[in-house]
Rosetta silent file (secondary structure, phi, psi, omega in degrees, C-alpha in Angstrom):
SEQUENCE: XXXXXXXXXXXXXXXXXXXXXXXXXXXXXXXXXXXXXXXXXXXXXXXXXXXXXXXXXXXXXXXXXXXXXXXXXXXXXXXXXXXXXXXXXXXXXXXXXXXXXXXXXXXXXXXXXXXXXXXXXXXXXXXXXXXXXXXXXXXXXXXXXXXXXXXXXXXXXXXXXXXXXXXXXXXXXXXXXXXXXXXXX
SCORE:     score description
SCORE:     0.000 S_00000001
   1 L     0.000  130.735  169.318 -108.108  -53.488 -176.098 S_00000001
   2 L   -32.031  138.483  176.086 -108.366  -51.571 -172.537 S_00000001
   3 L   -85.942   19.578 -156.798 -111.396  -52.399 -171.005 S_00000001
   4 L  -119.634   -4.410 -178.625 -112.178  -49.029 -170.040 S_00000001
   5 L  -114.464    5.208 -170.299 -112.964  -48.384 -174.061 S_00000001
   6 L  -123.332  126.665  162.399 -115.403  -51.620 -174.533 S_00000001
   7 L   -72.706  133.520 -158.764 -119.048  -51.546 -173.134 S_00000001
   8 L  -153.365  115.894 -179.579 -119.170  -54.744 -171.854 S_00000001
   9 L   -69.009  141.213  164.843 -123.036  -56.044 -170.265 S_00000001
  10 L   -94.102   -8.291  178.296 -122.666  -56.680 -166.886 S_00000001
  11 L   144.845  -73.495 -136.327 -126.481  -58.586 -166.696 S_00000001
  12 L   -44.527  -38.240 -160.538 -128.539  -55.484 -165.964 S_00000001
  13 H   -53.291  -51.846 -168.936 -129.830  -55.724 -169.927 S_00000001
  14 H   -60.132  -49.308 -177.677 -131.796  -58.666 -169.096 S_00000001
  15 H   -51.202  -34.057 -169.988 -133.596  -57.530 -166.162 S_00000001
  16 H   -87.725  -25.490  154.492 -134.709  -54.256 -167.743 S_00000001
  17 L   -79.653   19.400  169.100 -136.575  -56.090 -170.261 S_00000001
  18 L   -92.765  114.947  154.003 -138.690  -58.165 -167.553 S_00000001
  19 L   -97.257  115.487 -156.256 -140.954  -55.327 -167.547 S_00000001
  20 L   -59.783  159.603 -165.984 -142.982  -54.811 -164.441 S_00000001
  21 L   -51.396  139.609  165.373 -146.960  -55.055 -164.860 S_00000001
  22 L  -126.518  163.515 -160.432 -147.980  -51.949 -166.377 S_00000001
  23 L   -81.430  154.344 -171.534 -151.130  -49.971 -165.567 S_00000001
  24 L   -61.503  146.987  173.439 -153.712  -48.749 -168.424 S_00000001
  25 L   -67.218  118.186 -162.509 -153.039  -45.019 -169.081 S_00000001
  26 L   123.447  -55.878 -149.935 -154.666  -42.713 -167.240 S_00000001
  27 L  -100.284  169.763 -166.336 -155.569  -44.810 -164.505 S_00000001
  28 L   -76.811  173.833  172.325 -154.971  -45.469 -160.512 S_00000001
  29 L  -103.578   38.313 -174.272 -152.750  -47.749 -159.128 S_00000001
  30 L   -40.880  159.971 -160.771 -155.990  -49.373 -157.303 S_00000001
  31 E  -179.262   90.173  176.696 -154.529  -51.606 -154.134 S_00000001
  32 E   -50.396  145.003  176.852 -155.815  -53.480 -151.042 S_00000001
  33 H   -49.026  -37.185  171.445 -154.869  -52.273 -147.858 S_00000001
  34 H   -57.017  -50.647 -149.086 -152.401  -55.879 -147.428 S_00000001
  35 H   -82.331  -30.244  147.588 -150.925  -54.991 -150.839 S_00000001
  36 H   -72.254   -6.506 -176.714 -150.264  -51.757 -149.893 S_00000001
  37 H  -105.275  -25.811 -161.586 -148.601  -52.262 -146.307 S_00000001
  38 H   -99.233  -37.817  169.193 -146.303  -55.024 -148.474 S_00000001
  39 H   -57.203  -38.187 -178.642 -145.436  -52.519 -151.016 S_00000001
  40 H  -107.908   -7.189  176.386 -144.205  -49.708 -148.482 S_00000001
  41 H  -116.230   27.476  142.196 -142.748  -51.783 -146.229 S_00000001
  42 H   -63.896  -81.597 -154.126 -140.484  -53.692 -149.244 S_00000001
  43 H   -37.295  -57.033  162.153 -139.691  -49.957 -149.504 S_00000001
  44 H   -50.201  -27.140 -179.190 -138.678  -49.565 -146.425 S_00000001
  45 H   -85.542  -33.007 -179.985 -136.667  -52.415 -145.771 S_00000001
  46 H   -60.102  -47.075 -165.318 -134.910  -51.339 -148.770 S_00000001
  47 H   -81.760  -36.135 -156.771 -134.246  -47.542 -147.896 S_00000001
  48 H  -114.967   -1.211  176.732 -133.413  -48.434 -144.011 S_00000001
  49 H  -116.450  -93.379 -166.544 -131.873  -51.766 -144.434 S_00000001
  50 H   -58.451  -69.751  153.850 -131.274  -53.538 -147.460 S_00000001
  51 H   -21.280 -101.007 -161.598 -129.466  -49.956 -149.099 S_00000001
  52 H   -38.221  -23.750  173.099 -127.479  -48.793 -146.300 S_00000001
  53 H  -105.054   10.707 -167.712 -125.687  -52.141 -146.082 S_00000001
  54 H  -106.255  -76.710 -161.442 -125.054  -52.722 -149.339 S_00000001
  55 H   -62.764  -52.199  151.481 -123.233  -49.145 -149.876 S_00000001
  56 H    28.030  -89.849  162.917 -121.551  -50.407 -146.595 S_00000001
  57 H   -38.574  -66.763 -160.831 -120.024  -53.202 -148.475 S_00000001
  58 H   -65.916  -61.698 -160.794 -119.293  -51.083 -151.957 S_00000001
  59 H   -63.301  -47.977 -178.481 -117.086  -48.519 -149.467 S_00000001
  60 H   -26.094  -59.918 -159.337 -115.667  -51.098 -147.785 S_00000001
  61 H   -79.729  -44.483  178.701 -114.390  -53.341 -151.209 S_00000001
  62 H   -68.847  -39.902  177.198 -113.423  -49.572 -152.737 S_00000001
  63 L   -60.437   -5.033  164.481 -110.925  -48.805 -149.720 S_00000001
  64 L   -94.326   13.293  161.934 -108.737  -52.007 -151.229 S_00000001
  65 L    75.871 -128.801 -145.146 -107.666  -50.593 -153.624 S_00000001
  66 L   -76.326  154.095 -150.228 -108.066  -51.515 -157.361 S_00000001
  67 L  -102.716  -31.074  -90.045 -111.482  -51.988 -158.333 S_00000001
  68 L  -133.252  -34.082 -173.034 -111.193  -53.810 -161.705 S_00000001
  69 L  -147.845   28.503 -173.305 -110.949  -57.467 -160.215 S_00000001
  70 L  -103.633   94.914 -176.435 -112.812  -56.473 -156.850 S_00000001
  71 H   -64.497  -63.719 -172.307 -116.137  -59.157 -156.754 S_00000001
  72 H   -39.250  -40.128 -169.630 -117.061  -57.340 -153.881 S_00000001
  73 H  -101.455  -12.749 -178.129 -117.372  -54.025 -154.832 S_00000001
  74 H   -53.230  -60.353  173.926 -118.287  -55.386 -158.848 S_00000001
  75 H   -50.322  -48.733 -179.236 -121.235  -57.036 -156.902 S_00000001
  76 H   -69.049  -53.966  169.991 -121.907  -54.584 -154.636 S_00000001
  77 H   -41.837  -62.184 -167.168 -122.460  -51.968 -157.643 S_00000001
  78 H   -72.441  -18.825 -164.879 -124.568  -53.846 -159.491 S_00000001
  79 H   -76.038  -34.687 -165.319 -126.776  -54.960 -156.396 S_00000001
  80 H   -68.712  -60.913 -172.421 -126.869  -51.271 -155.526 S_00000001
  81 H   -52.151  -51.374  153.034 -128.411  -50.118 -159.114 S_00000001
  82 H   -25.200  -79.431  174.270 -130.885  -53.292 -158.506 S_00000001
  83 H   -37.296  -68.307 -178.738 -131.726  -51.666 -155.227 S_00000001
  84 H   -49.287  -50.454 -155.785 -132.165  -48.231 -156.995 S_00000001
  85 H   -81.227  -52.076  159.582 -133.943  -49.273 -159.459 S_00000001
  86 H   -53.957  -17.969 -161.474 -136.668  -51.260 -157.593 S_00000001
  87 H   -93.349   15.038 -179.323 -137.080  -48.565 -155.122 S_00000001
  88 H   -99.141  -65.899  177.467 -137.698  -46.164 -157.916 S_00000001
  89 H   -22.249  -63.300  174.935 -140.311  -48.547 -159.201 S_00000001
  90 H   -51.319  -64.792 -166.662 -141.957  -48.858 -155.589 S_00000001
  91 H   -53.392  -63.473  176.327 -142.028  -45.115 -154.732 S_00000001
  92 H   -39.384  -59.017 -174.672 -143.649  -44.416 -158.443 S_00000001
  93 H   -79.749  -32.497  170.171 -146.352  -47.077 -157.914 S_00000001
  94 H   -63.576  -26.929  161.389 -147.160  -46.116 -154.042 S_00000001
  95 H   -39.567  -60.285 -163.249 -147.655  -42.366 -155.779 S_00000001
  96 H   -42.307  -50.531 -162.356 -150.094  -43.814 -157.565 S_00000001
  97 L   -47.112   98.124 -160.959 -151.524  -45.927 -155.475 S_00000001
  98 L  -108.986  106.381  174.144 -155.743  -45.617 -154.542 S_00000001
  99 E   -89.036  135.710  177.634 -156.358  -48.140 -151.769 S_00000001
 100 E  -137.382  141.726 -150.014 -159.246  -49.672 -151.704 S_00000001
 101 L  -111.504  103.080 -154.221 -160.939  -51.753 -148.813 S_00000001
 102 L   -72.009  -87.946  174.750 -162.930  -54.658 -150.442 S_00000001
 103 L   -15.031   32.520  175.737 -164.953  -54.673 -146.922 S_00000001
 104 L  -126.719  -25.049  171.693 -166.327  -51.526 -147.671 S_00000001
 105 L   -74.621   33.366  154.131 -168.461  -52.712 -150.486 S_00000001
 106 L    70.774 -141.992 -157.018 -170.863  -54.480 -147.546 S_00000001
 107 L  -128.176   74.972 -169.655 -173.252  -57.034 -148.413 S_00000001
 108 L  -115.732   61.314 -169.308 -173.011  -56.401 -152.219 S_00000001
 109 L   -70.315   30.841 -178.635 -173.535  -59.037 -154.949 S_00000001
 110 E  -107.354  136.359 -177.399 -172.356  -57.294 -157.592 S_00000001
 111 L   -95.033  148.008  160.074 -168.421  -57.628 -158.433 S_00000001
 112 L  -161.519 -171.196 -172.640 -166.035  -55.065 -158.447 S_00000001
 113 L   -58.769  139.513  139.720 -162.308  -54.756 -156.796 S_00000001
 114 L    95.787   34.445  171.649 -161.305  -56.718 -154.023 S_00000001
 115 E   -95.723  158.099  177.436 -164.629  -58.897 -154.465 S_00000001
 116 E  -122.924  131.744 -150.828 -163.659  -62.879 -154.487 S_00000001
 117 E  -110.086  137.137  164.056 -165.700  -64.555 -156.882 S_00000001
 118 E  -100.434  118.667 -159.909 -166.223  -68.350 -157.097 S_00000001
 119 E  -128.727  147.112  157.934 -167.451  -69.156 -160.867 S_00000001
 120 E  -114.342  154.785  163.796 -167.991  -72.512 -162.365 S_00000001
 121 L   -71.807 -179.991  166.764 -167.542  -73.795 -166.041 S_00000001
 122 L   -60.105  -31.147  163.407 -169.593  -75.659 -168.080 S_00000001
 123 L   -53.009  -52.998  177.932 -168.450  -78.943 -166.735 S_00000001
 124 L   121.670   58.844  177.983 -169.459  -77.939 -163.221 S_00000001
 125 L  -121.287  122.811  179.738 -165.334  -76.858 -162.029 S_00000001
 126 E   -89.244  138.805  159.055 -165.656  -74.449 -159.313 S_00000001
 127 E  -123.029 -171.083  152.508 -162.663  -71.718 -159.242 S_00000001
 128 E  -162.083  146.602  175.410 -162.350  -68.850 -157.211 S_00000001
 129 E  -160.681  178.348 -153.877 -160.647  -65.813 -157.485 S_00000001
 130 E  -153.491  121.717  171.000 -160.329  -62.275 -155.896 S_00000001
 131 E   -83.205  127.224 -164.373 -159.571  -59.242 -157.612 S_00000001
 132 E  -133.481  154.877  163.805 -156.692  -57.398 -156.354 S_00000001
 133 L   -67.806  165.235 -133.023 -154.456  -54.897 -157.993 S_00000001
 134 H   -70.458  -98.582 -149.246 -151.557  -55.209 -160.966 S_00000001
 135 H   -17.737  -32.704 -150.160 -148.549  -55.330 -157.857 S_00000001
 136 H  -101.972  -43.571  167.431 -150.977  -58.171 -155.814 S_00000001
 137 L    -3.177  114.667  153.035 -151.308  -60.564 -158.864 S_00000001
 138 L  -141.747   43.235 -158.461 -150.961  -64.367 -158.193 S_00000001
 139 L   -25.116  -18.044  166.904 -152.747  -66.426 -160.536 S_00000001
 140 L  -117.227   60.751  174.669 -151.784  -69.555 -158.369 S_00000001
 141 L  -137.618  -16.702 -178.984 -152.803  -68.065 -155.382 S_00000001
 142 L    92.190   -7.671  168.737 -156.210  -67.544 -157.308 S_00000001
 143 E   -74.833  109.717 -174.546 -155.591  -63.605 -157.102 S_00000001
 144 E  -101.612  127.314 -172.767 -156.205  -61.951 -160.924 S_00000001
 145 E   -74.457  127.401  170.246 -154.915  -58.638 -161.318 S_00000001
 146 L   -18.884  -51.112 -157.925 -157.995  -55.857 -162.400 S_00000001
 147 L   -83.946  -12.410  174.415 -156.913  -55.199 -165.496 S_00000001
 148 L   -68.320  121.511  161.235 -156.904  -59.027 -166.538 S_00000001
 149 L     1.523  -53.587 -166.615 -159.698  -60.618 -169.128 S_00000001
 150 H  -112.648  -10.731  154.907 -161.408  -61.941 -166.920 S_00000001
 151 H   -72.741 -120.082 -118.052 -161.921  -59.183 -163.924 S_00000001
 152 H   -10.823  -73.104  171.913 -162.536  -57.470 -167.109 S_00000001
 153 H   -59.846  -22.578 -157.892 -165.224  -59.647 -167.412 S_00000001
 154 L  -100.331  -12.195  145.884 -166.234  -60.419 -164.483 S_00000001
 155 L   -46.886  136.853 -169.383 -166.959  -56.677 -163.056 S_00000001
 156 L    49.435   -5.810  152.272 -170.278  -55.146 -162.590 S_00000001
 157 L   -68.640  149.299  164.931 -171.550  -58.828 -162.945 S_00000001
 158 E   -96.386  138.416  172.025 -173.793  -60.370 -160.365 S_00000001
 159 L   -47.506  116.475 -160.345 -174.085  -63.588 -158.315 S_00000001
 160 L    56.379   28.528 -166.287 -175.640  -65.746 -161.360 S_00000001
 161 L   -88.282  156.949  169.636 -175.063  -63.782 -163.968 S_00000001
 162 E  -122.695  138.291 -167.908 -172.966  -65.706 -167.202 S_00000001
 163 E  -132.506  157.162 -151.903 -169.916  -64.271 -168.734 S_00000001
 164 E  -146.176  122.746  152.771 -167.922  -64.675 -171.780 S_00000001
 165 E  -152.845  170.945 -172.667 -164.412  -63.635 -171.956 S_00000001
 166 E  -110.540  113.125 -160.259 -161.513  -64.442 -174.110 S_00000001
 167 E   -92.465 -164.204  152.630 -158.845  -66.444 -172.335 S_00000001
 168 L   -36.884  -40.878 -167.679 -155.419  -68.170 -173.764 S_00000001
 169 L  -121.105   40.302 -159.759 -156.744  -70.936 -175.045 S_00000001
 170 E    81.766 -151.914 -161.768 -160.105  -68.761 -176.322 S_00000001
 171 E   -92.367 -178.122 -154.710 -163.342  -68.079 -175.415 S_00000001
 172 E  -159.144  126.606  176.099 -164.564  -69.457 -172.060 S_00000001
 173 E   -97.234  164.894  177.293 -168.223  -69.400 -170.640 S_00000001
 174 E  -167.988  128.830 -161.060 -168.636  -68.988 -167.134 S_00000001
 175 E   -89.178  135.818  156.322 -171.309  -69.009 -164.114 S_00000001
 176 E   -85.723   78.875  162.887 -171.046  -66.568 -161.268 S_00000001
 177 E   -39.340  -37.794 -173.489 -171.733  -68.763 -158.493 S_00000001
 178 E  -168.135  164.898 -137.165 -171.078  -66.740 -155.259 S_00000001
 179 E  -157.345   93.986 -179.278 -169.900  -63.023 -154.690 S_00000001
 180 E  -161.459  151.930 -177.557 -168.171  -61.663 -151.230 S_00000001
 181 E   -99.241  132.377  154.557 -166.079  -58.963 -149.735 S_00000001
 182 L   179.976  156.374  177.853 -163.498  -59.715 -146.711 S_00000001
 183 L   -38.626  142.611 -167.719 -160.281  -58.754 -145.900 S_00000001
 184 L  -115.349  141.332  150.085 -157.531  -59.896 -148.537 S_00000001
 185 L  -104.162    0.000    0.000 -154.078  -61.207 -147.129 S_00000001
């Protein structure tokens, strides 16, 4: 059968069902000033770069005439719809976006975004982690996205306050040892 009458996946299927973090309804697109300068200038590199040399390529691969068995421009197509498609993503979440400057809450010992919290368990295992926004996530970087169980928990608490939240592997007690604002990277 022609191949021009068969739908045939090309990849793209999978990726659109990695679905990017998404934010509670209603709500901001909260964001430290790094995660926001990384967020517009992916964009940028995209729109002024990364794009333009890419369709480049695609015109290039189309002037050779049939298209059908062309890796270049097959490749080139789909990387362009990639390209589109994050930079739809990006633009939507920098709309969104409410920056917030953890250095603004002072000398505060209360948590809320962009504070970095140090907690121990019952054992006496120190962690630390720093709340950042959904895009900034890096649980092995120790950065926990707002919206996770345990900034959940861990908001409007205070340096020695004890908190209960419900993690993966259940519930989980935890001490708020220490409680500070500074610039996030």
């Amino acid at each position: 059968m022609n191949k021009a009458f068969v739908r045939e996946s090309d990849g793209d299927d999978e990726e659109e069902l990695q679905a990017a973090p998404s934010l509670p309804a209603g709500t901001r697109n909260y964001i430290t000033p790094a995660g926001h300068a990384r967020l517009r200038d992916e964009l940028e590199g995209l729109v002024k770069r990364e794009r333009p040399r890419i369709v480049d390529i695609v015109a290039w691969a189309a002037s050779n005439g049939d298209r059908s068995e062309n890796g270049d421009y097959i490749y080139g197509k789909r990387r362009l719809r990639e390209i589109d498609r994050r930079i739809r993503f990006l633009t939507k979440r920098l709309e969104l976006a409410e920056v917030v400057d953890p250095l603004r809450q002072g000398d505060n010992d209360q948590v809320f975004f962009g504070a970095r919290v140090t907690v121990a368990d019952s054992d006496g295992n120190e962690s630390t982690y720093t709340i950042v926004g959904v895009d900034e996530a890096d649980a092995a970087v120790g950065r926990i996205s707002w919206i996770s169980p345990l900034a959940r928990a861990l908001i409007k608490a205070r340096c020695g306050d004890a908190i209960r939240f419900q993690s993966p592997v259940g519930p989980r007690d935890l001490d708020i040892v220490e409680v500070r604002y500074e610039t996030i990277d």
